[in-house]
N, C-alpha and C positions, 0 to 999 in steps of 0.2 A: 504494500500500500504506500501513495504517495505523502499523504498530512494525517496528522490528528487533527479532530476538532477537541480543543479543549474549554469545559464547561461547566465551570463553577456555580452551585445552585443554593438558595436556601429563601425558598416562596411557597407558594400557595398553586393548587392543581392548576388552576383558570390559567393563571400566565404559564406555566410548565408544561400542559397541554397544548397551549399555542402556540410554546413555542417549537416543540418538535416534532408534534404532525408539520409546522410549516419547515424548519430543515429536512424532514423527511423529503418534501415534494421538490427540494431543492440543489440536494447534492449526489455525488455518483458516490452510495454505497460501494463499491468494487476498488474505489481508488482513495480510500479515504475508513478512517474506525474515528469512534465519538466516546469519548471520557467525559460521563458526567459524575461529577464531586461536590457529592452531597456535603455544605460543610453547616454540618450539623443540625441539618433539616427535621421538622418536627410535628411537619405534616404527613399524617397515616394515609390519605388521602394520595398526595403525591409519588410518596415512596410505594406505595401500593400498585401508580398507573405505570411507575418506571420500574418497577420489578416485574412488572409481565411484559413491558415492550422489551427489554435487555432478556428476558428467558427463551422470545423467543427468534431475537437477533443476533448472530455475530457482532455483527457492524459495533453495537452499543454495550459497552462496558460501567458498569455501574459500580460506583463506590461509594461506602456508606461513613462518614465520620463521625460518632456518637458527638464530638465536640464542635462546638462555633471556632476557628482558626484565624479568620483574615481572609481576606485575598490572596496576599500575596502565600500565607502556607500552605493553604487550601492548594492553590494551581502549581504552585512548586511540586509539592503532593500526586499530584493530577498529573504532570510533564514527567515526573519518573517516572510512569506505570506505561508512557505512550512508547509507541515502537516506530514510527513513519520519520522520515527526514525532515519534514517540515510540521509547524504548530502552526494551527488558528485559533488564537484566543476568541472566545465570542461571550458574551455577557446575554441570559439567557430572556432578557426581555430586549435583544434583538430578533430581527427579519427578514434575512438575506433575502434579494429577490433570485429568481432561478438562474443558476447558473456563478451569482456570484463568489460565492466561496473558492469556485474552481481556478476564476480567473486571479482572483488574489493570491492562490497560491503559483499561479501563473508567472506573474508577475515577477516575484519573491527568485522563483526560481531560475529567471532568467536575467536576473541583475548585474550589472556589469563591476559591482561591489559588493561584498556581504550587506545586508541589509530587510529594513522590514518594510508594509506596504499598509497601508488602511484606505479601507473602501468610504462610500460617503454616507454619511449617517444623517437618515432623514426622519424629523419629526412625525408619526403617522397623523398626528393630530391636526394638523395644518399643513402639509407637506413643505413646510420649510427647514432651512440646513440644522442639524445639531451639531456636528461637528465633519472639520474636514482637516483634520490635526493641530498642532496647537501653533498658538503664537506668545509672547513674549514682551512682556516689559519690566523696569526694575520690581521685582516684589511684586509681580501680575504674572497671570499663563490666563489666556483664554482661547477658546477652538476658533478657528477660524471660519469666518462666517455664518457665524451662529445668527438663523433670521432670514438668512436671504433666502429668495426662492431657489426651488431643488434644482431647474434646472434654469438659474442664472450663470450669462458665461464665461464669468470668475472661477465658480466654482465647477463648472466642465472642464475646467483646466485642468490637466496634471499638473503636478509639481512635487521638489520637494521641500520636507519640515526640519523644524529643529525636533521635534518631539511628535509622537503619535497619541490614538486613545488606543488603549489595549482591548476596546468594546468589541471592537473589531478587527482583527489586527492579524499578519502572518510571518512568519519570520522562520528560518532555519533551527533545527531541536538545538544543531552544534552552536548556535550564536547565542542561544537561549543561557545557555551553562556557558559557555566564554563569558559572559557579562555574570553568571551570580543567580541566574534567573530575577526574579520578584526578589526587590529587598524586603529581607522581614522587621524591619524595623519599623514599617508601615501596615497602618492596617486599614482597610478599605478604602484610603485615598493615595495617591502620590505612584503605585506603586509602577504604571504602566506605562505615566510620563516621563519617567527617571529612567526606569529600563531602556526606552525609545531616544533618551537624549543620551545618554552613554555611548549607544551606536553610536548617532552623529558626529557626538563630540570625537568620537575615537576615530573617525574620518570616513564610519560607512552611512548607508544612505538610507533617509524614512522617507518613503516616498508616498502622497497622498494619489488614488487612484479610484478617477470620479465614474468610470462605469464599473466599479463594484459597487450596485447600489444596495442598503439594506435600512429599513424602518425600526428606529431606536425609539422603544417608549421609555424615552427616559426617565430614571427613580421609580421604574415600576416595581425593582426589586429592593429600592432602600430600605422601604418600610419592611421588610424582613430581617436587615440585618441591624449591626452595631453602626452608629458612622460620626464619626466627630474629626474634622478633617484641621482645626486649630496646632494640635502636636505633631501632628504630619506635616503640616506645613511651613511651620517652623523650623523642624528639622529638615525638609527641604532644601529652605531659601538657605539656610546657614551652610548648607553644602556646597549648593548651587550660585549662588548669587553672583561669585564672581568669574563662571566661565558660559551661564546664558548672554546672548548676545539680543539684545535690542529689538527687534524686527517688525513689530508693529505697523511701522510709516513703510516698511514694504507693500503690507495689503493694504494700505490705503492708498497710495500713490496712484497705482491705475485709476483710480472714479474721482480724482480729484484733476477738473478742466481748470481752464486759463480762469474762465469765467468766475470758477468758486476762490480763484487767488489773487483777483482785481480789487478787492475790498481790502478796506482797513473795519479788521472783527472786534466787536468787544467782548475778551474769552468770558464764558460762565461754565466755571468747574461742574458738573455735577453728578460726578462719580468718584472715585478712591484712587486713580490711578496719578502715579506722580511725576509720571514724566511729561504729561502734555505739552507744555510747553518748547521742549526738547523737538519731541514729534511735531510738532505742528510746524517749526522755524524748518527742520531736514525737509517738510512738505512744500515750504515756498508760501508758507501761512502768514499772514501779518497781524498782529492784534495791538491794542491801545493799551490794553488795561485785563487784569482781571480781577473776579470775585468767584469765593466758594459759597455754593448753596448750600443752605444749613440743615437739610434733608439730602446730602450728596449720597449718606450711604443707606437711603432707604429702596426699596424695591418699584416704588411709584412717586413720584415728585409732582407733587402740585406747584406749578410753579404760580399760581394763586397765591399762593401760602410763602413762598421764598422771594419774591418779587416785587418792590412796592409799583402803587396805577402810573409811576412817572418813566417807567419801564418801559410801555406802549408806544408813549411818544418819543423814544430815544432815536435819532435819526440815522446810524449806521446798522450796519448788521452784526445780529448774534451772533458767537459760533461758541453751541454746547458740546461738553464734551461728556459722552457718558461713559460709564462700561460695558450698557446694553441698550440700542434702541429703547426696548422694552418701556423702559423707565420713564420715557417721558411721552409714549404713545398719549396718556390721558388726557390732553390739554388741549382739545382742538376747540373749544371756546377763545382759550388764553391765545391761541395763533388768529382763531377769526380776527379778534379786538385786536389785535399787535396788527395786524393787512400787510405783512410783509412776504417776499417771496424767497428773498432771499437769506435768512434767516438757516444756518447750516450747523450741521448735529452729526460727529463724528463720535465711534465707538470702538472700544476695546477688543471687539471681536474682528476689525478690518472694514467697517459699515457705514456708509456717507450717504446721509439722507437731507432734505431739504425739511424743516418741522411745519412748512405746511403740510408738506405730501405725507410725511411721518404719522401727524396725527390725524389724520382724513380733511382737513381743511379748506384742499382743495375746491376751488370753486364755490366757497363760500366768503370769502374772503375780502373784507369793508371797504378795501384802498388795498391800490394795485401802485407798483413803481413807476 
């Protein structure tokens, strides 16, 4: 056989059910065995519908661990038991669509550097990007283009990353143990962005690879496990800090025209990341002045709430900075009253939007330029 899939579990039937009738309809049983590791699963239910599909498969190998482990010991765990030259890591409330997994391991195996590859992980909920590998700033990692549509064509690009998500992921057994496999020093965070920057850092290649397409409900399986990602990440950045490299204003540089850098911006922070300012000047950004909003690190920003009414009539253009569109989707009053067009909203994940268009504004709009 050519890969393992390897498949760390500890959920409830409904999502475990879905997820491997749909790898069932998706991968060549003949070229390929499936290791799923139960880490410490405590559903009778589940362990019950995987003990007769594995009784009466080859293909699927079932492992029971009476204890909750981590990720990362869990699939270390899992990677010894496998026998195939190549791993696909898959996180079990993803959805490869057909044929994906084959091509990723495709990919992996045709590299012209040892290296790993991840497919593009799409929100099934919206069909927008969750992740299409990571990106980079001081004391930040966000996926790249987290938001945009699945098939914008940024993200039909290949390319390569500093770092992968291990959601989806494939890589050689032997590169897997040259790095360590999973640090166990981490436990359900950190572990698959670290292993994927090692590669890079050590000069081989994580390549992102947009027709492996596969549907990630993401956090489907949090609520089953442990997850506190504060000490993980700490230890991280304390590792890390000084050989990640910057790269941010890479993905943004493409969507930013002549037009969006003929202003003079007035910046408003309103997110946690601390290099804006950095970023924006390498983009050809010009700005006046800034202020932090005092809701920067909430999930939803009223900018009602953060802005006084003399804000509206300010005569130049905004430029927000967030760490997720997301956050300031909810204001499409606050843009109607502001009537500006040109008013611009960069984000952490690579994402440049204008905040009318951002918050539906469009064409509602009181005063035009």
């Amino acid at each position: 056989m050519r890969y393992s899939i390897i498949v760390v579990f500890n959920n409830n039937y409904a999502l475990m059910s879905n997820f491997l009738e749909n790898l069932l309809s998706t991968v060549d049983e003949n070229d390929s065995e499936l290791i799923l590791y139960s880490d410490g699963c405590k559903d009778y239910e589940t362990i019950q519908y995987l003990q007769k599909k594995a009784d009466i498969s080859q293909w699927i190998r079932l492992i029971l661990s009476p204890q909750q482990q981590g990720y990362s010991i869990a699939n270390n765990c899992a990677v010894s038991k496998s026998t195939a030259e190549y791993l696909v890591f898959m996180n079990s409330d993803v959805f490869p669509e057909n044929g994906s997994v084959d091509r990723l391991v495709d990919y992996v195996s045709h590299m012209d550097m040892p290296g790993a590859a991840q497919g593009r992980l799409i929100y099934p909920q919206n069909m927008l990007i969750q992740s299409t590998g990571h990106l980079f700033c001081r004391c930040y990692n966000g996926h790249v283009y987290t938001g945009k549509a699945y098939d914008d064509p940024l993200v039909l690009r290949e390319g390569t990353r500093q770092a992968l998500t291990t959601a989806f992921c494939a890589m050689p057994r032997n590169l897997f143990w040259k790095y360590g496999g999973f640090n166990e020093r981490y436990y359900n965070a950190y572990e698959g962005m670290e292993l994927t920057l090692k590669i890079s850092h050590d000069g081989g290649k994580c390549l992102y690879c947009p027709d492996c397409a596969a549907y990630h409900a993401t956090g489907a399986t949090r609520g089953f496990v442990s997850f506190d990602d504060e000490m993980p990440g700490r230890y991280f950045w304390s590792t890390w800090s000084q050989h990640i490299r910057s790269d941010l204003a890479s993905y943004l540089r493409p969507q930013i025209t002549e037009t969006m850098r003929e202003p003079i911006y007035f910046h408003i922070e309103s997110g946690t990341i601390l290099e804006w300012p950095s970023v924006l000047r390498e983009l050809g950004i010009s700005f006046s002045g800034t202020i932090k909003l005092e809701d920067r690190f909430s999930r939803n920003i009223e900018l009602y709430r953060n802005l006084p009414f003399s804000s509206f009539q300010y005569g130049a253009p905004y430029l927000f900075t967030v760490n997720d569109l997301s956050t300031l989707k909810g204001n499409k009053n606050w843009a109607v009253v502001r009537g500006r067009r040109d008013d611009l909203v960069l984000d952490g994940h690579g994402n440049v939007a204008y905040l009318y268009e951002l918050t539906g504004a469009n064409g509602n709009l009181r005063k035009t330029l």
